[in-house]
C-alpha positions as CSV (number, residue, x, y, z in Angstrom):
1,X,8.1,111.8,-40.6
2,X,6.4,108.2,-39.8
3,X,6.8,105.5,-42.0
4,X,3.8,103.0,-41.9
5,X,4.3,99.6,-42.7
6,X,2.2,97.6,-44.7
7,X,0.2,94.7,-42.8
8,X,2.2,91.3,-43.6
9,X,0.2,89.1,-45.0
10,X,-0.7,85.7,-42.9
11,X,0.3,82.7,-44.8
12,X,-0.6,80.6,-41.9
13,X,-4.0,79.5,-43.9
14,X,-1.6,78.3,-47.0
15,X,-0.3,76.4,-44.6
16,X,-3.3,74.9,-43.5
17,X,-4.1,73.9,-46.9
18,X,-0.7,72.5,-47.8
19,X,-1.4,70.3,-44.3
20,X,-4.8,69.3,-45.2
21,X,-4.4,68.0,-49.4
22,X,-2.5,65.4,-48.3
23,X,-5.4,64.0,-46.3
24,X,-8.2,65.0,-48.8
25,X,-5.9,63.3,-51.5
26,X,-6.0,59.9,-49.8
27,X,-9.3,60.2,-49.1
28,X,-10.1,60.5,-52.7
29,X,-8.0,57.7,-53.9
30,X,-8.9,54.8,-50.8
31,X,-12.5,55.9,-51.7
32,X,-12.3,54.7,-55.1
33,X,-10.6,51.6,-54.1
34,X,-13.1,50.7,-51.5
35,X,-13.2,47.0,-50.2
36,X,-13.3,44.8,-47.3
37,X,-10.4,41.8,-47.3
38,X,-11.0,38.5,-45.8
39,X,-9.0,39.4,-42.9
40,X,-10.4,42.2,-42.1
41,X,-13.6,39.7,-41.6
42,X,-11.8,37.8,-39.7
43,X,-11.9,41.4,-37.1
44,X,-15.4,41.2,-37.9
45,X,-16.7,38.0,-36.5
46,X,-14.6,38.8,-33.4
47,X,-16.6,41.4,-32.8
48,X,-19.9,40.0,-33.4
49,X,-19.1,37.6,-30.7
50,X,-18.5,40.2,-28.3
51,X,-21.5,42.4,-29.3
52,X,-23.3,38.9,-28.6
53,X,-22.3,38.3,-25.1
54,X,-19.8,35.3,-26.0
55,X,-17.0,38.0,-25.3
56,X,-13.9,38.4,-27.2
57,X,-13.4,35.0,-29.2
58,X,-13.5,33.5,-33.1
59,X,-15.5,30.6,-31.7
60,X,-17.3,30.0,-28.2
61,X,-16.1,27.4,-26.1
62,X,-12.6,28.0,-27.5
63,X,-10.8,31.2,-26.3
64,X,-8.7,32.4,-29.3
65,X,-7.4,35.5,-30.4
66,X,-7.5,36.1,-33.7
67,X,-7.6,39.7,-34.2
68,X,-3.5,40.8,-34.9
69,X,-4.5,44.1,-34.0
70,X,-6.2,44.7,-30.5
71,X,-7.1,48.2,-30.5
72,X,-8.7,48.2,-33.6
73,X,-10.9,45.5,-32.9
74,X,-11.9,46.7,-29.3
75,X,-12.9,50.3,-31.4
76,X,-15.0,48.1,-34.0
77,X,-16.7,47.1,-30.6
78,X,-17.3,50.2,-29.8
79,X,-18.6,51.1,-33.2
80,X,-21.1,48.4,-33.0
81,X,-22.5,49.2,-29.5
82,X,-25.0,51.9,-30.7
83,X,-25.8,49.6,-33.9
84,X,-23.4,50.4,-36.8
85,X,-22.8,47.9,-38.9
86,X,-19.2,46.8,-38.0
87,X,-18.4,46.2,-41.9
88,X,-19.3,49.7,-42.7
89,X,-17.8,50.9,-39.4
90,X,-14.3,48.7,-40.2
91,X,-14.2,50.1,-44.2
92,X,-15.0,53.7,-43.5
93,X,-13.0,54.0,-40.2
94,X,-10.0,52.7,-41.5
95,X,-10.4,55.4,-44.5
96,X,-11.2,58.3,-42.2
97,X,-8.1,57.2,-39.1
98,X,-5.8,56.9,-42.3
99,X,-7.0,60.5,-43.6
100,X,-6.5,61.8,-39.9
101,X,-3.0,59.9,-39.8
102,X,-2.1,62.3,-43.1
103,X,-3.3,65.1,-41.5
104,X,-1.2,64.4,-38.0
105,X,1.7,63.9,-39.9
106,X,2.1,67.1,-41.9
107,X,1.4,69.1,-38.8
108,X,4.3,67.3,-37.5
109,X,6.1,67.9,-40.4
110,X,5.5,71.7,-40.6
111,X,5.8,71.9,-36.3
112,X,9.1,70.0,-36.4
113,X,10.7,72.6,-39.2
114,X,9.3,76.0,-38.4
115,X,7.7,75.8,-35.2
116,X,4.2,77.2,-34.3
117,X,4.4,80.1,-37.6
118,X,6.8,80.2,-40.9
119,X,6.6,80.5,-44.7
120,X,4.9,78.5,-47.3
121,X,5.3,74.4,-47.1
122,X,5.6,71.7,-50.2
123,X,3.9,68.6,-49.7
124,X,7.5,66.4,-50.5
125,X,7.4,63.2,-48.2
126,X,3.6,62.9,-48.5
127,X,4.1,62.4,-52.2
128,X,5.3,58.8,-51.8
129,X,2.4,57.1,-50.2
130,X,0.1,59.1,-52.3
131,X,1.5,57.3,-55.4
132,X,1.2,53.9,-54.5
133,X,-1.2,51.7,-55.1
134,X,-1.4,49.7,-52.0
135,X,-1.5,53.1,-49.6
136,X,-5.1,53.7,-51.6
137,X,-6.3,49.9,-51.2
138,X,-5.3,49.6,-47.7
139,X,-6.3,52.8,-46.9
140,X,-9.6,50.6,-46.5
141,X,-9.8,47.0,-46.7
142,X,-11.1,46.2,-42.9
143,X,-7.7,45.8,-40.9
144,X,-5.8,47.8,-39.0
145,X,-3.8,49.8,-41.5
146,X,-5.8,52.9,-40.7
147,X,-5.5,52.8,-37.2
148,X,-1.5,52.6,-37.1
149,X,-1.5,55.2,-39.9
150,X,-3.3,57.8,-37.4
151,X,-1.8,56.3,-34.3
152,X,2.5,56.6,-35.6
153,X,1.7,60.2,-37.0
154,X,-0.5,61.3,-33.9
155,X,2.2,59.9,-31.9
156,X,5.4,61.3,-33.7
157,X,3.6,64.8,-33.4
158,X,3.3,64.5,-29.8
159,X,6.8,63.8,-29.9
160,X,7.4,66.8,-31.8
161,X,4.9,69.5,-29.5
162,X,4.9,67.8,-26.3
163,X,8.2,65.8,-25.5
164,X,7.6,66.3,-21.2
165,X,4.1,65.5,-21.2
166,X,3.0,62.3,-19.6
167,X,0.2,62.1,-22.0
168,X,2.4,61.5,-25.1
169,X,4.3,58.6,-22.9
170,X,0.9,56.9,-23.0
171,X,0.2,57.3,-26.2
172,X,3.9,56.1,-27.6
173,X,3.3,53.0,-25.0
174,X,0.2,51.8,-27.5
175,X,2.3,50.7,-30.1
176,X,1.9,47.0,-29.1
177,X,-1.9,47.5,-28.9
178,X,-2.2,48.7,-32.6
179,X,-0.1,45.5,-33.7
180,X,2.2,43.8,-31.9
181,X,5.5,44.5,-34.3
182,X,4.8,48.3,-33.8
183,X,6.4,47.9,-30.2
184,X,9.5,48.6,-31.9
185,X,8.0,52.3,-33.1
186,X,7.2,52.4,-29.2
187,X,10.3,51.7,-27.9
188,X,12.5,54.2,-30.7
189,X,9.7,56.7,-29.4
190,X,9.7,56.5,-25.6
191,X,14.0,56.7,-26.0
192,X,13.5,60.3,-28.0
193,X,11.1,61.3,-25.8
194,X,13.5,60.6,-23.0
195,X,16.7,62.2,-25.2
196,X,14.7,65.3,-25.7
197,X,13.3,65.6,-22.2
198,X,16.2,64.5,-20.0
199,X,13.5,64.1,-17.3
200,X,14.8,63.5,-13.5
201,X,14.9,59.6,-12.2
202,X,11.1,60.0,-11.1
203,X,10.2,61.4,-14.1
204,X,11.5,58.6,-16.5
205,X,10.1,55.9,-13.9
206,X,6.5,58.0,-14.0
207,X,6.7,57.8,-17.8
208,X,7.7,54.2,-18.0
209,X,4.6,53.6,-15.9
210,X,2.6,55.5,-17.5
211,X,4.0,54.4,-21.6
212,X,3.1,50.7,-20.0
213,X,0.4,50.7,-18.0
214,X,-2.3,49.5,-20.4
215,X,-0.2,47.0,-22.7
216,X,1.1,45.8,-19.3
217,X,-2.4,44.9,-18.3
218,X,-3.6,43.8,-21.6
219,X,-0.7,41.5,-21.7
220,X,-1.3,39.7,-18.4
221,X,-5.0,39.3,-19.5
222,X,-4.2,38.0,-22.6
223,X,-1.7,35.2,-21.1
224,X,-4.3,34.6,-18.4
225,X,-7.6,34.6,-20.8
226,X,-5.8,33.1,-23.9
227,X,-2.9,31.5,-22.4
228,X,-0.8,33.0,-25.3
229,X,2.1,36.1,-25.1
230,X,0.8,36.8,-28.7
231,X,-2.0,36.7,-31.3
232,X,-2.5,33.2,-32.4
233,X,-1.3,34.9,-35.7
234,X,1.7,35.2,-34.4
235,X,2.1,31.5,-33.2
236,X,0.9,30.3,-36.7
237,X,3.3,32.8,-38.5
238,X,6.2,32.0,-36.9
239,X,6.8,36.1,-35.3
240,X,10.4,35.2,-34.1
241,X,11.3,33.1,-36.9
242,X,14.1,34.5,-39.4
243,X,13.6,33.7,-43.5
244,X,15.7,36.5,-44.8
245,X,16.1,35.2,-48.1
246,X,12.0,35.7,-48.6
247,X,11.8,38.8,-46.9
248,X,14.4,40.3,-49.3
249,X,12.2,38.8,-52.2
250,X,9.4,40.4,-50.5
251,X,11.3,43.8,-50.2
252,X,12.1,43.4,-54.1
253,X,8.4,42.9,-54.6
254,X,7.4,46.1,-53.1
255,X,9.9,48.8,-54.0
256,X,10.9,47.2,-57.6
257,X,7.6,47.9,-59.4
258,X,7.2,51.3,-58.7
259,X,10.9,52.3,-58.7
260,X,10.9,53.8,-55.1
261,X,14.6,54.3,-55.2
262,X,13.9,57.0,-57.4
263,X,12.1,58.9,-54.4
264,X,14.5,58.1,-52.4
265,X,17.7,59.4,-54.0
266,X,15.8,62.7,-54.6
267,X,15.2,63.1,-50.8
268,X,18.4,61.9,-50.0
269,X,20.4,64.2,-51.9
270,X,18.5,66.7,-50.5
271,X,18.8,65.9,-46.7
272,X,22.3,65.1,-46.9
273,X,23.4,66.1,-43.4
274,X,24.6,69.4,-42.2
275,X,24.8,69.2,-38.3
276,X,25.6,71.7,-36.0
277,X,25.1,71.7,-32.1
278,X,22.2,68.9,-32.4
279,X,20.7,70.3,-34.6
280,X,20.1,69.4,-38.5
281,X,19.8,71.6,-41.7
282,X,18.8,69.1,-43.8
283,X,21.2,70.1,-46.5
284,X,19.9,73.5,-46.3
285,X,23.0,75.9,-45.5
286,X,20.2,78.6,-45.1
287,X,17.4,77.2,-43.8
288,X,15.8,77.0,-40.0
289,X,17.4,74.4,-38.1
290,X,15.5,71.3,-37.1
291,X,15.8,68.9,-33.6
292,X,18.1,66.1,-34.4
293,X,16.3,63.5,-32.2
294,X,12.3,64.1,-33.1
295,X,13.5,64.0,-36.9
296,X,15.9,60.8,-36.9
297,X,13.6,59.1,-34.6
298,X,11.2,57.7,-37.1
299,X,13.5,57.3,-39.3
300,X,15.1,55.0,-36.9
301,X,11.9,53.4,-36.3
302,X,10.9,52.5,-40.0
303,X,14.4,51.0,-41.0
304,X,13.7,48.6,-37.7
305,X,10.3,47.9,-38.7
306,X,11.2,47.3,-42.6
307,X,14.6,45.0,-41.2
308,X,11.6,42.8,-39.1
309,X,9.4,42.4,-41.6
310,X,12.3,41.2,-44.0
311,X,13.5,39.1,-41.2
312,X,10.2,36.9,-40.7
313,X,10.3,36.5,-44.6
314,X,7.4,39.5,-45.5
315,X,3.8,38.5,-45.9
316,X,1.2,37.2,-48.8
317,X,-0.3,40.6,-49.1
318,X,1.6,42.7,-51.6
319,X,3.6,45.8,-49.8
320,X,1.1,45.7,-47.0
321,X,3.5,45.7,-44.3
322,X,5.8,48.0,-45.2
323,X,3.6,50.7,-45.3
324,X,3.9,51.2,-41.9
325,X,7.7,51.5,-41.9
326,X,7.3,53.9,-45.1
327,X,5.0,56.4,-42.9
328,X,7.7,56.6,-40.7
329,X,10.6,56.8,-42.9
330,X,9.0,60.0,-44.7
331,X,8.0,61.7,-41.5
332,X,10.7,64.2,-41.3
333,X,9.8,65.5,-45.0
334,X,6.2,65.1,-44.9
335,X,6.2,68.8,-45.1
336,X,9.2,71.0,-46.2
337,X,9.4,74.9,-46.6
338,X,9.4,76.0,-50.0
339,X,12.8,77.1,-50.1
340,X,15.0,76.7,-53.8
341,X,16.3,73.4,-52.8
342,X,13.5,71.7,-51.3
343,X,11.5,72.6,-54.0
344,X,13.6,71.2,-56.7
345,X,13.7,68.0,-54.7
346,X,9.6,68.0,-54.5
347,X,9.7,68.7,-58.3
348,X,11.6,65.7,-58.7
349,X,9.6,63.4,-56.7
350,X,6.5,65.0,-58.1
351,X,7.5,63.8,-61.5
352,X,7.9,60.6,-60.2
353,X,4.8,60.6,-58.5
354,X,2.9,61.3,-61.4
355,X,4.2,58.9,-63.1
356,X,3.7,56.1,-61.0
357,X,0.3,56.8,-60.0
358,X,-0.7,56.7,-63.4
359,X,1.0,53.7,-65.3
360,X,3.4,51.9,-62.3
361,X,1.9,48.6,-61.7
362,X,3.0,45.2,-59.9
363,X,3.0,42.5,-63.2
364,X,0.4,39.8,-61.1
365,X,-2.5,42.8,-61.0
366,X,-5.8,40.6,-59.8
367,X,-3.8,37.4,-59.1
368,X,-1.8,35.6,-57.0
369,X,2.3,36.4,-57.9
370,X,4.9,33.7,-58.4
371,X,6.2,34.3,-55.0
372,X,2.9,33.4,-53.4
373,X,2.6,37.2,-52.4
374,X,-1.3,38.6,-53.9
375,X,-2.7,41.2,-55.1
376,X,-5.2,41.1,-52.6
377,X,-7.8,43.7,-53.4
378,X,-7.3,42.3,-57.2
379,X,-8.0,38.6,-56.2
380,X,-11.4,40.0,-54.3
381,X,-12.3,42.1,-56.9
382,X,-12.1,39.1,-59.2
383,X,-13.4,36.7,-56.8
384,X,-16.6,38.6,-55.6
385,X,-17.1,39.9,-59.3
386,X,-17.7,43.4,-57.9
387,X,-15.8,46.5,-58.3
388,X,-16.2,47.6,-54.0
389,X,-16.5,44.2,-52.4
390,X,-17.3,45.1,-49.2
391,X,-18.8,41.7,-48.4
392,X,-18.3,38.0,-49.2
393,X,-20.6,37.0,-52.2
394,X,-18.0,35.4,-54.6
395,X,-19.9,35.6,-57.8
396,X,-16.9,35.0,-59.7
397,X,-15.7,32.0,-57.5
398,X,-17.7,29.0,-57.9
399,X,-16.3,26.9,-55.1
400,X,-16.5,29.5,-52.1
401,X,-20.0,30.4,-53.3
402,X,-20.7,26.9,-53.4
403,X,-19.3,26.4,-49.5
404,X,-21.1,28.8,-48.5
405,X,-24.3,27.7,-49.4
406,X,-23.9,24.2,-48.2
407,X,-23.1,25.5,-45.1
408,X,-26.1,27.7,-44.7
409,X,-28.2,25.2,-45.7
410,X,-26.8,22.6,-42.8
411,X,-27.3,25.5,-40.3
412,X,-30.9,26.0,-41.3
413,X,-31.7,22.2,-40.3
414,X,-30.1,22.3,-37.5
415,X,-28.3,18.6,-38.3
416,X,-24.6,18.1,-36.6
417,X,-22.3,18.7,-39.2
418,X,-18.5,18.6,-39.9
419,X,-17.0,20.1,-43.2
420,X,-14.1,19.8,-44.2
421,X,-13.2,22.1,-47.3
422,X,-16.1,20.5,-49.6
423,X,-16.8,16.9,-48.0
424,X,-19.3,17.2,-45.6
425,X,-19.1,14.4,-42.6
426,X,-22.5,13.9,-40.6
427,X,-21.6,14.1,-36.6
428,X,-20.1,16.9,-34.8
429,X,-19.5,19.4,-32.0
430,X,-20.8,22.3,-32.3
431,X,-23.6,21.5,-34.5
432,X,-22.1,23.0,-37.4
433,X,-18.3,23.2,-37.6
434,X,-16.3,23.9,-40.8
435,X,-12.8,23.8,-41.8
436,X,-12.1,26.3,-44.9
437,X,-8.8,28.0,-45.5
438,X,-10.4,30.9,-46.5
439,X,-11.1,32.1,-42.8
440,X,-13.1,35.6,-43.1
441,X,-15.4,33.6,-45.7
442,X,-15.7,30.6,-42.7
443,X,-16.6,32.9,-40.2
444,X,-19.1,34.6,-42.1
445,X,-20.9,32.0,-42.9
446,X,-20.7,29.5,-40.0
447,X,-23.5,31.3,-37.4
448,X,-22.2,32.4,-34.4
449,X,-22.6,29.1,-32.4
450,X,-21.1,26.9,-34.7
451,X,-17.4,26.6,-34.9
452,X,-15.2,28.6,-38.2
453,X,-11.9,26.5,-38.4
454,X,-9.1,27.0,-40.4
455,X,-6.1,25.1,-41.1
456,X,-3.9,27.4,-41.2
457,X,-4.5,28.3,-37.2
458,X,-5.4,31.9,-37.8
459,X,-8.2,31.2,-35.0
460,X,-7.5,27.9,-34.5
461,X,-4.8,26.8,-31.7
462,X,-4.4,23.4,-32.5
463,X,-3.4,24.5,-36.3
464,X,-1.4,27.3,-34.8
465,X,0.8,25.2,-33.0
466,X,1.4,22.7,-35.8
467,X,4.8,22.0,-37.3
468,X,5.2,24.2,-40.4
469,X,5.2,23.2,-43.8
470,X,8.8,24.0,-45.9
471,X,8.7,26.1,-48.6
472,X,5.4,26.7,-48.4
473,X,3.4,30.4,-49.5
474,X,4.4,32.9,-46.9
475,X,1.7,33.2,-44.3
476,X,0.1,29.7,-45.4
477,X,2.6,27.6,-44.5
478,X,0.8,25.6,-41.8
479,X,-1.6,23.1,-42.9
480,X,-3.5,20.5,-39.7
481,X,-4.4,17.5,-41.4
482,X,-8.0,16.9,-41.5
483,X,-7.3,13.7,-39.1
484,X,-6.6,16.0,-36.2
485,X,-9.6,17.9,-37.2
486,X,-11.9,15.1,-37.3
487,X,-10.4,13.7,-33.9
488,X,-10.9,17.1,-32.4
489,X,-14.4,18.1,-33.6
490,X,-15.9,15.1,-35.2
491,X,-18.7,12.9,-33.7
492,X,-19.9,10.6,-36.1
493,X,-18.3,8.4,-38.8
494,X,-15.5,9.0,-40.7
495,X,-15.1,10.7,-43.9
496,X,-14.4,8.2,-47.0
497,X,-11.2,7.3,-47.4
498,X,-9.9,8.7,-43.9
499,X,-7.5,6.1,-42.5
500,X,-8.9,5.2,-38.7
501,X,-5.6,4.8,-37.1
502,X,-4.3,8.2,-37.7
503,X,-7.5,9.3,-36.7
504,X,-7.2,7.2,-33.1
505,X,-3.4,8.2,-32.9
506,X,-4.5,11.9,-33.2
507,X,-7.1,11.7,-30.6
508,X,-4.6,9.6,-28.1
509,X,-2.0,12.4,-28.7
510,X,-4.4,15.5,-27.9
511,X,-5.2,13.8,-24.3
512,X,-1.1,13.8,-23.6
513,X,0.9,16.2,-21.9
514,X,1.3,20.1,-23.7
515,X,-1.4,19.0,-26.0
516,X,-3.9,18.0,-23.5
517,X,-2.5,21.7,-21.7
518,X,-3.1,23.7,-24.3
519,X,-7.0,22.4,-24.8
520,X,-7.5,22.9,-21.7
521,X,-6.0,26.5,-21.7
522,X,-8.0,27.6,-24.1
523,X,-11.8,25.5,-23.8
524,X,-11.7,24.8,-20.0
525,X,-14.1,27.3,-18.2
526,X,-12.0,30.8,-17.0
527,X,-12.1,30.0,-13.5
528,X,-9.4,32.0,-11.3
529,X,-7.3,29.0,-10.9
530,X,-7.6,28.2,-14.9
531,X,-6.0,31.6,-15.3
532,X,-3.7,31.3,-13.3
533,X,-2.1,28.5,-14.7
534,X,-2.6,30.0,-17.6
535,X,-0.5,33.2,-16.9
536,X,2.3,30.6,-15.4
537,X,2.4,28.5,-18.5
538,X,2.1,31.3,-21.6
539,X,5.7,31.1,-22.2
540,X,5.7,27.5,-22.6
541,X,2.3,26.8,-24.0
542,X,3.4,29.9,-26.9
543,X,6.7,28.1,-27.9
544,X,5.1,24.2,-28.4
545,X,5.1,22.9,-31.7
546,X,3.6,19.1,-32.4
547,X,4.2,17.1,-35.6
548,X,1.6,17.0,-38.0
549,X,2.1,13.4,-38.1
550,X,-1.1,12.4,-36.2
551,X,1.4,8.7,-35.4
552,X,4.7,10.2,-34.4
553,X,3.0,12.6,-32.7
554,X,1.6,9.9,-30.4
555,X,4.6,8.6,-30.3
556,X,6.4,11.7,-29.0
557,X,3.7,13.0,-26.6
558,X,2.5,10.2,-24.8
559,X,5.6,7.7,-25.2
């Protein structure tokens, strides 16, 4: 007698699904929270410059990088090459790479647990982001949030599938490229990809190549085009300082209004280890195995990238940079099988979920928080009076709106004009220049010829290597005074009130010594000699602070 089995059903396309929601979900919810932050205009001039012929630089004639995140501004250049609008191109992108990076990461999930086939999946790690508010607003808002969303899952999964390839060595080198702190993700990357290979000597050296190859060589560029090692972000904001105490506060800010230990007791109860041979059970006594190093590795990677980001002292934007570390830290349980456990643990942090999405909120929605840290798609909501404010009108901000049109109005005439904030000085070089805090706003309406200052030194190297200001709001905490300004860029007469000696003693101390160096590292024309110098001085010219004291700095630069 022959016994004929019944055909077993295929839950591969289940799993499919369970893979995909995740990415259709956050899709949804950055859609209805589309916006465009003033930073993420900041990219945008950048790029208009570069689509202009004045290559990659805020202002021509001065050779500044302001874009934090260089592969994200080089693929809003690309964007723009056929035409797109590069708001459109940065707001949409940025929604579609985070979508993508969802995607990537619960195919890693699911590959990392049950290889290429297996049983039913719970969406259990993918849960957290999805709640939280900030995931949906960045998931837009013109930066580079997107970008390392798609590139740390894309990555992790090549870690996962392909750990001897030379292909995913290049890829986990980009971290630097996508922002600069994500070097850590690439270096806790490239050591599990060598744990898990075990290549031979001329394998690790070919990999190491390979991983540096293209950060190497944007690197030397940057020191010899700029004559920075970093952004000028990272100058103004201090990357290497340590201001624990704010960090913690900034920590406290993100994880206390939405309660995220609750998430995280769930899935730690749940992964609570059971090793054996290397490999991890995840609390599961009867569950498939998983790989020890692909699963601890980003969880590795995102305690490093959250114990940085507490280190420099956190940023203004609410939870923004964290979110990167929280990607990683959920990795491992993007995805889970739907055994009894790991359901009862999604359960759990579904409830929570629910919860939070609906009714969790920071107490400073639409403002500015006592900490100095925003709600920064609230504040442009309220500022621009619009509920998707992809571009800079600021009906509901007088004074910007008021800027603006001053400065549009001195462009049209053609007269050489200085601003600083709202006093408007006749005489300067270029014709128009202004100085407004508000940077994205500056360069957006300053044309492209003109010069968009800021204070702060965002794109501005003589503000970027001021002193900084004590206990001032994170991220702001540089401020030039408007006499160095006015030495620097002004032409004509003084601004009422503006005391002429500081004014002289700031335009003595940028003709001495590292002042005089760092002008002429960054305006001189880019011969090969210029670069040179400038590749031989980075270091130096990256680590010089002046006062902001236009008279002792005289005093202490040209004695």
């Amino acid at each position: 007698m022959t016994f004929v089995h019944p055909p077993v059903r295929s839950r591969r396309p289940f799993r499919v699904v369970v893979c995909l929601l995740p990415a259709l979900a956050v899709v949804w919810a950055g859609y209805q929270r589309r916006w465009m932050s003033d930073d993420g205009h900041i990219y945008v001039r950048t790029v208009r410059q570069v689509l202009a012929g004045n290559g990659p630089v805020f202002n021509v004639g001065e050779r500044a990088e302001s874009s934090t995140g260089t592969l994200w501004q080089w693929l809003l250049v690309l964007a723009g090459l056929p035409g797109v609008d590069v708001v459109t191109a940065a707001v949409y992108g940025g929604l579609l790479l985070t979508a993508a990076g969802f995607a990537l990461a619960a195919w890693g999930a699911a590959r990392l647990r049950t290889g290429a086939s297996g049983g039913p999946l719970l969406p259990l790690g993918a849960l957290v982001p999805l709640a939280l508010p900030p995931v949906w607003d960045f998931a837009t808002s013109g930066l580079e949030t997107g970008l390392a969303t798609c590139w740390i899952a894309g990555a992790w999964l090549l870690l996962v599938i392909r750990p001897r390839a030379l292909g995913t060595a290049f890829v986990l080198g980009l971290g630097p490229l996508v922002r600069p702190d994500l070097a850590l993700v690439s270096a806790v990357f490239l050591g599990a990809q060598w744990l898990s290979a075990r290549p031979s000597r001329g394998g690790a050296l070919a990999g190491a190549a390979v991983a540096g190859a293209l950060p190497v060589a944007y690197e030397v560029f940057r020191m010899g085009y700029y004559g920075h090692l970093m952004p000028l972000p990272g100058v103004t904001k201090e990357a290497s300082s340590s201001l624990w105490g704010r960090g913690a506060a900034y920590l406290a800010d993100f994880a206390g209004p939405y309660l995220l230990w609750l998430p995280a007791l769930f899935v730690l109860a749940a992964v609570l280890p059971a090793r054996h041979g290397g490999r991890w059970y995840g609390g599961l006594r009867h569950g498939r195995s998983v790989p020890l190093v692909p699963a601890l590795a980003p969880v590795v990677a995102g305690v490093l990238c959250w114990a940085y980001v507490i280190k420099v002292g956190g940023d203004f934007m609410h939870a923004r940079m964290f979110l990167p570390g929280l990607l990683l830290l959920v990795l491992p349980v993007f995805v889970v099988p739907a055994t009894r456990a790991w359901t009862l643990t999604t359960v759990g942090v579904g409830a929570w979920a629910l919860v939070c999405a609906a009714s969790l909120r920071i107490p400073y929605e639409g403002l500015v928080g006592p900490r100095g840290v925003a709600d920064e798609r609230g504040v442009y909501v309220r500022q621009n009076a619009a509920a998707h404010p992809l571009r800079h009108t600021f009906a509901g901000f007088r004074g910007n709106a008021a800027y603006a049109r001053e400065v549009r109005d001195a462009a049209d005439v053609g007269a050489p004009t200085l601003f600083l904030a709202r006093t408007r000085v006749e005489g300067a070089t270029p014709a128009v220049t202004g100085a407004y805090t508000t940077l994205g706003l500056n360069g957006t309406v300053i044309p492209l010829d003109g010069a968009a200052l800021d204070p702060i030194g965002l794109a501005y190297p003589l503000a970027a290597h001021s002193e900084r200001i004590a206990h001032a709001r994170v991220g702001h905490d540089k401020r030039l005074p408007d006499e160095w300004i006015v030495a620097d860029r002004g032409t004509g007469d003084l601004p009422p009130g503006m005391d002429p000696a500081r004014v002289a003693a700031a335009r003595r101390a940028l003709a001495c010594g590292p002042l005089a160096e760092l002008r002429a590292a960054t305006r001189e024309p880019l011969t090969a000699g210029r670069f040179l110098r400038n590749v031989g001085g980075a270091l130096e010219r990256t680590a010089f602070r002046f006062p902001n004291d236009p008279v002792r700095a005289e005093r202490e630069l040209c004695g």
